[in-house]
MARZA-847320 format. One record per residue: x, y, z of N, C-alpha, C, O, CB in turn; residue in one letter. Coordinates in steps of 0.05 Angstrom, whole numbers, plus 5000, padded with zeros to 4 digits. Atoms other than C-alpha are relative to their C-alpha. Glycine has a CB too. Example, Ala and Ser with C-alpha at 12.3 -4.5 7.8 and 13.67 -1.06 7.14 Angstrom:
residues 2
501849765000524649105156501850245000503950245013498050015025A498449764999527349795143498550225014499550445018500950094971S
***
This chain:
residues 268
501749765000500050005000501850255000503450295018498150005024X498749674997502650724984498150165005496250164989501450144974X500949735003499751295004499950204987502150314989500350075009X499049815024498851854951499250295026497350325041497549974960X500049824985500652484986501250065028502749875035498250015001X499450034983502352715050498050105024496250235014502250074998X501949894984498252885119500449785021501749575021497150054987X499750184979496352645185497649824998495449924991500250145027X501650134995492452065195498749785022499949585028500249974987X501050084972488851815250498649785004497949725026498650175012X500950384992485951105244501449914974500149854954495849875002X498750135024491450885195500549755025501349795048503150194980X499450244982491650085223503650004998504650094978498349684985X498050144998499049855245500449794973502349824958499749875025X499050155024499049355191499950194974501450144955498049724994X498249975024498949825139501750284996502850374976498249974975X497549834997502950375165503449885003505349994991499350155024X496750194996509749925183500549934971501950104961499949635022X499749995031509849675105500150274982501450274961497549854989X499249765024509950335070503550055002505250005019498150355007X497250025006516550495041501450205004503850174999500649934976X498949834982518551055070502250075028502649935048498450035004X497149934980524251305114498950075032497850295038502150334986X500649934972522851285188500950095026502849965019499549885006X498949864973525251595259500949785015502449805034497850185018X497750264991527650935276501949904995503749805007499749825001X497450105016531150775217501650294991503550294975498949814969X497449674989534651535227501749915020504149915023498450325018X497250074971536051265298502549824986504849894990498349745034X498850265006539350645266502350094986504549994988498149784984X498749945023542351045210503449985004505149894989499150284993X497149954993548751235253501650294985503950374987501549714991X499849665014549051925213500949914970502350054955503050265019X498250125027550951475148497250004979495549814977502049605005X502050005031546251685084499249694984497149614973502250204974X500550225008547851015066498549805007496949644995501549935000X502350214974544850645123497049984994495349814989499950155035X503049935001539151035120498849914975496749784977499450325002X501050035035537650935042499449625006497249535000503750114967X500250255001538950135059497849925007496649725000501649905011X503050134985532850165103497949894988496749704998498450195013X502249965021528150195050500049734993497749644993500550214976X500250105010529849605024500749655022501049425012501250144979X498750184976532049155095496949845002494649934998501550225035X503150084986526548695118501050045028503150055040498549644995X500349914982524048835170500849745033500349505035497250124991X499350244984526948565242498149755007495849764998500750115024X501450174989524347925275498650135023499550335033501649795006X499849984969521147965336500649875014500649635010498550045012X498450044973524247925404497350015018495250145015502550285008X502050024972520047765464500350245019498750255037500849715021X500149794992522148425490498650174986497650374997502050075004X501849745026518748825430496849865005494649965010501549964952X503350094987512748415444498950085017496750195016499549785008X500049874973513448545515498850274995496550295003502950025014X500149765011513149275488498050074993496650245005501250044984X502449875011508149345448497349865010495149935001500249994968X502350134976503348905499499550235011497250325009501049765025X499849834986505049445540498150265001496250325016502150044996X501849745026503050145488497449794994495749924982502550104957X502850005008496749675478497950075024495750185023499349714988X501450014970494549625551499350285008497050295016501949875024X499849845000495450325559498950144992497250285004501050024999X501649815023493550655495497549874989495650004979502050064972X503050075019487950225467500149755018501349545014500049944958X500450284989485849765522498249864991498749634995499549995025X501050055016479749625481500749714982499649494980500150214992X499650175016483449285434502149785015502349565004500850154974X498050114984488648985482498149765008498749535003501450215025X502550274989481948535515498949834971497749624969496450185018X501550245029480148275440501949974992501649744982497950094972X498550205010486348105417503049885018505249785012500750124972X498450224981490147805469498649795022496749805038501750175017X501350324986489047115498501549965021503949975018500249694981X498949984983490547035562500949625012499549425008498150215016X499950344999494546325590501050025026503050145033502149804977X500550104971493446105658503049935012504249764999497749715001X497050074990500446055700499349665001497049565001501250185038X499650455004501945175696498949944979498249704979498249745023X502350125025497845125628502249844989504549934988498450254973X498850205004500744515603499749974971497949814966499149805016X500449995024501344605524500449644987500349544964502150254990X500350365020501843775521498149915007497249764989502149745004X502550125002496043575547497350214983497550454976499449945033X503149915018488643755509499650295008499550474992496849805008X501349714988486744365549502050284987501250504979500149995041X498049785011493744785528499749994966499650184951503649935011X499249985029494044535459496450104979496150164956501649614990X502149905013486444715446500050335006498350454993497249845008X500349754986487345415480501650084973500450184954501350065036X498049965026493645475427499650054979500750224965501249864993X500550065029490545275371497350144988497050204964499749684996X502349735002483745735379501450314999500750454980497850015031X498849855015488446295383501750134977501750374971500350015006X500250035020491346175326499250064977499950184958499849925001X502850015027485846085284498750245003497550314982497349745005X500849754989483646755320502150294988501650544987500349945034X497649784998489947145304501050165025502150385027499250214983X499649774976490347285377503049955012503749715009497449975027X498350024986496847385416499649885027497949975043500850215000X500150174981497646915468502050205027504450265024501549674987X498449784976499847385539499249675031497249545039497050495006X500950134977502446935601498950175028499750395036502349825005X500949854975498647095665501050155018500150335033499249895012X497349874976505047245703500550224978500650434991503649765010X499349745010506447765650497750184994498550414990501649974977X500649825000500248095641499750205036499550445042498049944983X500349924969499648185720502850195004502750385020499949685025X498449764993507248555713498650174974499150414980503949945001X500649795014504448935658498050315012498250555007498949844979X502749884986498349215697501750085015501850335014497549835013X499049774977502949415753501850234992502550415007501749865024X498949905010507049715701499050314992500050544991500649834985X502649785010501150155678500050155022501150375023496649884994X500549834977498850325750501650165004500750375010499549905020X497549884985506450585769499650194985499250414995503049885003X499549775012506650985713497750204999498350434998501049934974X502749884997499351235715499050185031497450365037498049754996X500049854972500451375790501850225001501550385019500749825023X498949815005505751835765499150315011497350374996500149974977X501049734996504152595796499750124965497650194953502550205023X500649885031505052835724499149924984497450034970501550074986X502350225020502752335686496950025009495250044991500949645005X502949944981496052405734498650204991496250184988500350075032X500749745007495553105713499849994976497549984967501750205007X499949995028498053085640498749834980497949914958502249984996X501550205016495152425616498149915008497949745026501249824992X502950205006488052265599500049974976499650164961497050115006X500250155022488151865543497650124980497950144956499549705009X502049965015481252095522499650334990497650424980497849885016X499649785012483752785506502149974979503250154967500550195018X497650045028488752435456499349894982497149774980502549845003X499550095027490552255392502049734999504449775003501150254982X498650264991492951475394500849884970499849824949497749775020X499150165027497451225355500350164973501550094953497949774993X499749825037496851795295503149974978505549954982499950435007X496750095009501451685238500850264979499850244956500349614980X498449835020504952275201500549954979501449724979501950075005X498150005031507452325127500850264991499250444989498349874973X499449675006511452925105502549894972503649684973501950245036X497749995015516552985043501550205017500850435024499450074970X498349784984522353255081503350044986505049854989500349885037X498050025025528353485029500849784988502849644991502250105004X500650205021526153054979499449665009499449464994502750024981X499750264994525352475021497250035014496350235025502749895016X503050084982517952075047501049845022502049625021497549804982X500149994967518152105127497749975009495950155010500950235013X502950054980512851675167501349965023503449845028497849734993X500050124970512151675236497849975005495850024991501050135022X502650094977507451425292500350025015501649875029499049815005X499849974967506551725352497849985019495550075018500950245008X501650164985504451355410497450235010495250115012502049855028X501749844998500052005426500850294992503050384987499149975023X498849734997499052715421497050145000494950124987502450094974X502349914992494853135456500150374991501550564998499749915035X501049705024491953765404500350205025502550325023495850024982X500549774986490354285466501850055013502150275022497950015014X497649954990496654165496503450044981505850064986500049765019X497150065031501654145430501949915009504150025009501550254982X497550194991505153525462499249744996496849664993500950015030X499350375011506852785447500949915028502850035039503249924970X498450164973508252345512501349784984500249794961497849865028X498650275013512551685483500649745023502549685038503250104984X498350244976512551105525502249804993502549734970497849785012X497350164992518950665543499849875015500349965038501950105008X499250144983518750065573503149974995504250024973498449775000X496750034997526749895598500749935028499549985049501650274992X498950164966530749555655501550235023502150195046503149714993X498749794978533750305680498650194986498750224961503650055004X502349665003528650975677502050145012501550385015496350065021X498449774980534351285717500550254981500750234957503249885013X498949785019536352085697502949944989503550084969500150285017X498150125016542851755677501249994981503050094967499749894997X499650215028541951265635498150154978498750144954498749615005X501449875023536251675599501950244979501950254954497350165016X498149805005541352265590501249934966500850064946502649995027X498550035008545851855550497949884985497350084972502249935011X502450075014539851495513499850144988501650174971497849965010X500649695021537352085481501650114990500950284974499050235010X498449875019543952265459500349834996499449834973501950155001X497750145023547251725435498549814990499649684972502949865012X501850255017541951225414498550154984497150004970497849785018X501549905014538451715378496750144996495350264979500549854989X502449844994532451895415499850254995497850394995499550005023X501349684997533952565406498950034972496950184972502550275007X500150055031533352465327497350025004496050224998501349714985X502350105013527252105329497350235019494950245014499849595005X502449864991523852635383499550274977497350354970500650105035X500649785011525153215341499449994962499350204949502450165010X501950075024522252885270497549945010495849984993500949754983X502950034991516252745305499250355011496850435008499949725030X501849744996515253505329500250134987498850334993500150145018X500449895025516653775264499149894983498950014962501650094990X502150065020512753365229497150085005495250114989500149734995X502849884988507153575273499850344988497850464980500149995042X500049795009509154205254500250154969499550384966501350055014X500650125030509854085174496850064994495950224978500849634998X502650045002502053905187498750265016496350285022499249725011X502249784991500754605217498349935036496650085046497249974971X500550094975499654235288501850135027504050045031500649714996X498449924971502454555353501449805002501149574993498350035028X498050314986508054155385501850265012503150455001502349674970X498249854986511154465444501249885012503549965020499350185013X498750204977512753915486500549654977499049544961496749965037X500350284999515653215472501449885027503549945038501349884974X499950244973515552695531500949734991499549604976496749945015X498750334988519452035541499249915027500449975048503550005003X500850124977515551665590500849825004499749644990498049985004X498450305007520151065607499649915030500250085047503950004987X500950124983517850585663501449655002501349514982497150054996X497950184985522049995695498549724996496449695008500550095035X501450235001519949295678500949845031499749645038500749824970X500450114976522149105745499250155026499850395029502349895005X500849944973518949175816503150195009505550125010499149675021X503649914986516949715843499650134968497850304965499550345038X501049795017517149965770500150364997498350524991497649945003X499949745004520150655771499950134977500450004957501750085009X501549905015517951185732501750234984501150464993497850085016X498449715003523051715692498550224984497350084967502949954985X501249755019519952315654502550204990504150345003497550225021X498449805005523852655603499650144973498050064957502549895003X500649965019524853095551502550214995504150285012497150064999X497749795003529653605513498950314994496550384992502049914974X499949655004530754395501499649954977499949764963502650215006X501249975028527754715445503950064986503950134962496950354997X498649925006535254825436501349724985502449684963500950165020X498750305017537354095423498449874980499349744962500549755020X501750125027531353895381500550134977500850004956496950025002X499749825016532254455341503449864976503749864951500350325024X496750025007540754205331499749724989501349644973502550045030X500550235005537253505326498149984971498349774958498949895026X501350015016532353695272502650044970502649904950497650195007X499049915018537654045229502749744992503649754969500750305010X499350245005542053375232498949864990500149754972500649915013X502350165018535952995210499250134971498550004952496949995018X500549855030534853475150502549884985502049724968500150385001X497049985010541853425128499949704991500349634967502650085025X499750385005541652605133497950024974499049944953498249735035X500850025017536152695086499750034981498749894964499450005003X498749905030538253095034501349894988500949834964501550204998X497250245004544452655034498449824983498649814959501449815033X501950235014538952055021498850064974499349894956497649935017X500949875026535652394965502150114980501250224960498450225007X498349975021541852524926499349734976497949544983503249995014X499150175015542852094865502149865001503849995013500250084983X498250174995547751474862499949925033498349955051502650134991X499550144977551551064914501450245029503550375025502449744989X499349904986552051424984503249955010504149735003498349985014X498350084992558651455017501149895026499149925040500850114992X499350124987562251135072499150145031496950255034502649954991X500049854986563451405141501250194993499950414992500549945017X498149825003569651755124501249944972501249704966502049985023X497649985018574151865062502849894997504249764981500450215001X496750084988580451795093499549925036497549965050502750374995X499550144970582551485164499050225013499650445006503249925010X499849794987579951875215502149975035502549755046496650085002X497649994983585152055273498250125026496850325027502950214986X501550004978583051865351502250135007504150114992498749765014X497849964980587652195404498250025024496750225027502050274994X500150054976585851965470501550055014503749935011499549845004X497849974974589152235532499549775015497549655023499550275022X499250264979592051705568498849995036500150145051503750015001X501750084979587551505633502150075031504249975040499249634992X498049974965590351755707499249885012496849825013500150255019X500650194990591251305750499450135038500550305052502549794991X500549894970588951445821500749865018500349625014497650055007X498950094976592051285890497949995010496050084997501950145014X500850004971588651185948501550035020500550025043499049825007X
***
């Protein structure tokens, strides 16, 4: 399926937004600042899944569309025994259902996962779901190149996007270094200029990242209009690059030259 055009759209299903051929804020993160990378995307299949990305997106369903989270997930009783009759008929109706099979021990951490983050003081305040936009998916030509995203929300009267994160450390930290160097910052600031492409407010973006282990802590973060801004104009640039004609090039040209100061050693 292609889309002719660009705009926002708001009950585009998951199955046929992920297939379009378009350049995405993930496959930016991924890119590593290499035109090449990025261009490869297009044509990469797409990863497997991991029982963590499942985990994940169990998660953004419970949350954002619990609705649909109760019809298509099948729930399996802690000891269900997939060799005797009772597991292998439970199995085999989902299946035939298309439903995702969720074990009991994991939706029960999921639910507490929700509450922690829902018990949030700011989250309490900031998020009611039923003043958002779930899931909407962007399309913009952005120098010369077609850019979809999907963001997990975004609430019109407030001109902000929250993004949830499940992960094993929410600490201010580890998020710090996250957002720079994995590329969150990339993918926050194509998502608030594409809102803004579409003539949409966007003042705020939120990283809501919540702890898959007990008690489930809760980090809230986000950047300066000063780094999205430094982050958008890097994302432009990558894309221009992509939209050239011919084969992109490497990292470098020639060798590039590290000099590391040599490490002090400390007494006690």
């Amino acid at each position: 399926m292609i889309l002719k055009g660009t705009g926002v759209f708001r009950n585009l299903a998951a199955g046929e937004y992920y297939p379009l051929p378009y350049y995405s804020a993930s496959a930016v993160r991924m890119a590593k600042g290499s035109a090449r990378n990025l261009k490869a995307s297009l044509t990469k299949r797409s990863p497997k899944s991991t029982p963590a990305m499942e985990f994940g997106t169990a998660f953004h369903t419970l949350c954002l569309e619990p609705e649909i989270f109760a019809t298509d997930y099948v729930l399996l009783p802690d000891g269900l025994d997939f060799v005797k009759k009772e597991g292998k008929d439970l199995k085999k109706a989902a299946i035939a259902e298309g439903k995702t099979m969720l074990k009991e021990k994991d939706l029960r951490k999921l639910e507490a996962m929700r509450d922690s983050l829902m018990s949030h003081p700011w989250m309490a305040e900031h998020f009611d779901i039923a003043m958002a936009d779930v899931e909407i998916s962007l399309i913009n030509n952005i120098e010369g190149c077609m850019v979809k995203s999907r963001l997990d929300t975004y609430f019109p009267e407030l001109g902000m996007s929250i993004d949830l994160k499940t992960t094993m450390d929410a600490s201010p930290g580890t998020w710090k270094r996250q957002i720079r160097f994995d590329g969150y910052r990339l993918q926050a600031a194509i998502y608030v200029n594409q809102l803004k492409l579409q003539g949409l407010p966007a003042r705020r973006f939120v990283f809501a990242a919540v702890e898959k282990d007990s008690p489930h802590t809760v980090g809230l973060y986000e950047m300066s209009e000063a780094s999205l801004e430094a982050a958008w104009q890097e994302a432009k640039e990558l894309f221009r690059q992509a939209a050239l004609p011919g084969d992109k090039e490497h990292y470098n040209s020639e060798p590039t030259l590290f000099d590391y100061e040599p490490t002090k050693l400390k007494l006690f």
